[in-house]
C-alpha positions, -999 to 999 in steps of 0.1 A, spaced: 136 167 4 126 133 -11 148 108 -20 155 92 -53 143 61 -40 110 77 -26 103 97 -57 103 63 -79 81 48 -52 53 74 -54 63 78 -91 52 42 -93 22 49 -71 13 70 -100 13 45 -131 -6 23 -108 -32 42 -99 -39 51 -138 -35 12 -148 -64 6 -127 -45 -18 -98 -46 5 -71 -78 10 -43 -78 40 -25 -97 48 7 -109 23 37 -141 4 17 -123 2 -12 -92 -16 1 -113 -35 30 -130 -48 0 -101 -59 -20 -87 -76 9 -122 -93 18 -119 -103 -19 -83 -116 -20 -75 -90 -49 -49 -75 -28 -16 -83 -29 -1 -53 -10 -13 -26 17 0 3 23 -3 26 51 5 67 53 25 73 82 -2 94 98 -27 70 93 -48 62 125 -43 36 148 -76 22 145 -72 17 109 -39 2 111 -56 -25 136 -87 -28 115 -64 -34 82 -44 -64 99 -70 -81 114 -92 -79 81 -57 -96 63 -53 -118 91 -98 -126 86 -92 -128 47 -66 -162 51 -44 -144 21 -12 -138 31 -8 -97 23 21 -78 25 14 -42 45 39 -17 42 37 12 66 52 42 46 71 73 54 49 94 35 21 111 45 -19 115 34 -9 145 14 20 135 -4 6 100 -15 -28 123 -24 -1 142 -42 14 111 -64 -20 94 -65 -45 124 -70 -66 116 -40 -56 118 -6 -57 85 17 -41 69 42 -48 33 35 -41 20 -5 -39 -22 -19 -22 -31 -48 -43 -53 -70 -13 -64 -94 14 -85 -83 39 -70 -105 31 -33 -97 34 -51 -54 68 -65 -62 82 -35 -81 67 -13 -45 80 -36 -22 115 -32 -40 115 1 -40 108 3 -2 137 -17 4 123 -53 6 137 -77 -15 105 -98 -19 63 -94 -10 72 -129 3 97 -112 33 77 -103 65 39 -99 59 44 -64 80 73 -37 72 78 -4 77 97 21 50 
């Protein structure tokens, strides 16, 4: 069963995806990060390995210090809140980032640049 807390998350997933700040799929948020558009990356939990080593080192290439979030939630249920599944998503807004990173239980994009939920 999800969790208040998780249901506001992908609830916020959501109204970020239909603002128009959220990239979805591995060009699009390689891209945003290449482009320093991304404030926040987030992972599904079954998300390769590969991917999760090809993220960090393109944030660690970029120079722009990028919060990534590694979720609890998988492709399917982010495809779920989202309307296409993926297992790697940036936030292009810094207010929709904050408002995620709250949510997962950070107090700031600032904290650690890598966090699990």
């Amino acid at each position: 069963m999800i969790m208040d807390n998780d249901r506001k998350f992908l609830n916020m997933l959501g109204l970020c995806r239909k603002a128009g700040k959220l990239c979805l799929g591995h060009d699009a948020v390689m891209d945003s990060i290449a482009r320093k558009k991304a404030y926040l990356v987030l992972l599904s939990s079954d998300s390769s390995k590969r991917l999760q080593r090809e993220t960090t080192i393109t944030i660690e290439k970029s120079g722009k210090d990028i919060c990534v979030l590694f979720t609890a939630f998988t492709m399917k249920e982010i495809g779920l809140a989202v309307g296409k599944i993926s297992a790697v998503l940036a936030v292009t807004d810094k207010n929709f980032a904050s408002r995620l990173t709250e949510l997962s239980g950070r107090n700031s994009i600032n904290d650690d640049k890598i966090q699990s939920t």
